[in-house]
N, C-alpha and C positions, 0 to 999 in steps of 0.2 A: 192745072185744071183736072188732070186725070186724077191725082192723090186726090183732091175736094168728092168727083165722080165715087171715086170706089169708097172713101168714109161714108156718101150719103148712100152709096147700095149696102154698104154697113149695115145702116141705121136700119134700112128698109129689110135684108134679112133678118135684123133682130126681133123685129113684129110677127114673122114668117111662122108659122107652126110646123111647115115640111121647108129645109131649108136647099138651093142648090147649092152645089159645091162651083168656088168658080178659083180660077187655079190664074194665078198671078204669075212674073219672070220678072225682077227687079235688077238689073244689070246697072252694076254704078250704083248699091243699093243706099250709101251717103247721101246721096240726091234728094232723097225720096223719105230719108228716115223719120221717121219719128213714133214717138210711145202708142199714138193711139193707132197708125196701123198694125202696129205688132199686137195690142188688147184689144181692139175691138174688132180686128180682121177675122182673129183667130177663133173667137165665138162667135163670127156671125157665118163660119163655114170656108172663108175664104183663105185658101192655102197657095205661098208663096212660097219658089225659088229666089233666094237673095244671092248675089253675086257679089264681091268685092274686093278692091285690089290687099288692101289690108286693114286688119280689127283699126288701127289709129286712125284713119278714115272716116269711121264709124264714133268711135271717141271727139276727134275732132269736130263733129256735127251737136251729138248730145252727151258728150260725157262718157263716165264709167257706168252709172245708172242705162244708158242706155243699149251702148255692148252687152253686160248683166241682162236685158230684156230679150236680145237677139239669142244670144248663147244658149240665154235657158229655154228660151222657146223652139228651137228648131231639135228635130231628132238626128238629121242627116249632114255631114261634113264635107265634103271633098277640099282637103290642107295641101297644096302646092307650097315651093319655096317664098319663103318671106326674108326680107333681109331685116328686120327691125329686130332686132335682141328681144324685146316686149312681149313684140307682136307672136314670136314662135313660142315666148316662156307659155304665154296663154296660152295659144294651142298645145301645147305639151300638156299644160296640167286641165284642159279640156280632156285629151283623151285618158290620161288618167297615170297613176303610179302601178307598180308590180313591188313583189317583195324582192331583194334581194341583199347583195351579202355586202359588205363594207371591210377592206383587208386593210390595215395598218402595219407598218413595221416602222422602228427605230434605225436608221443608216449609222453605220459603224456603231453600233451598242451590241455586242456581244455579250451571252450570260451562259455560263457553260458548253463554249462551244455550239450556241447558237443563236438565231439573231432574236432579237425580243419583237413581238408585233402583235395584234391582234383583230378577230373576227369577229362582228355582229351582223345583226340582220337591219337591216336597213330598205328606204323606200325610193324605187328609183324610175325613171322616165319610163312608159313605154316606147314612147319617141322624143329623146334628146330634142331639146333646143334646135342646138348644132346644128343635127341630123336633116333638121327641116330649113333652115339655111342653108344647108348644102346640097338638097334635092337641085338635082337638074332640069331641063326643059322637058315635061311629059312625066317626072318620075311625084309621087306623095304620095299622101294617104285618104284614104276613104275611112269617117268614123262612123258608126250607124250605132243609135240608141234608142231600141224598139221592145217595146215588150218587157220590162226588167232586164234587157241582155245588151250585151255591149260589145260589138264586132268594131275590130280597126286592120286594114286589108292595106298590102302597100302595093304601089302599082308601077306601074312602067310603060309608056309608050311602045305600042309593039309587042309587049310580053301580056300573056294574059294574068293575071290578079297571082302575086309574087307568094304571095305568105298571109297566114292567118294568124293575129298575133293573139287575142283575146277569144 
């Protein structure tokens, strides 16, 4: 009944010519999902906190179309540990790649007295899969994407804000 409530104050700021801002908490946000609160919320002024234990949650409600809908629409992240393999690949390449180097060697191939192997550049996590499975209780990331800029901050229960990686 509240999802019905907030579509039809939807409807009624879309008429609006001065619109309020009215500011949502979706805790469990699987519950609650679907496409036309994330398009018709968003232009009618109404701006949500979504909560949820994990992106597969979200899929299992409406799909990949509808993660795609959440993803692209929010600016703000907070990524604690996920155990889904999936679920952290996502978030990984949510926050995004950095450049870096790719070393190769040959084990026991020797060519004059040295070992043969090589260097390119290559595109890698700014936060590993892994990395985010293996967060602890209190420890992840904060991503924020405001403005054309892209800040991701890692954090820790108890410590104030660790590292600025972007």
């Amino acid at each position: 009944m509240i999802i019905n409530d907030l579509k039809a104050l939807a409807a009624e700021q879309l008429q609006r010519e001065n619109q309020h801002k009215i500011y949502c908490i979706f805790d469990e946000f699987s519950i609650f999902a679907d496409d036309q609160i994330i398009n018709q919320g968003r232009s009618a002024g109404i701006h949500a906190i979504l909560a949820t234990q994990s992106i597969s949650d979200i899929v299992k409600k409406g799909g990949d179309a509808l993660v795609g809908q959440v993803l692209n629409n929010c600016n703000n992240f907070i990524i604690q540990r996920q155990n889904n393999h999936d679920d952290a690949e996502i978030l990984s390449k949510l926050i995004g790649t950095r450049d870096g180097f790719e070393l190769t060697s040959q084990i026991d191939k020797v060519v004059n007295n040295r070992t043969v192997g090589s260097v390119r550049t290559a595109k890698e996590f700014v936060i590993h899969p892994d990395a985010i499975k293996s967060f602890k209780q209190g420890e992840g990331v904060l991503l924020s994407k405001t403005e054309g800029k892209r800040w991701v901050v890692g954090f820790r229960r108890g410590n104030s804000l660790l590292n600025k990686i972007l």
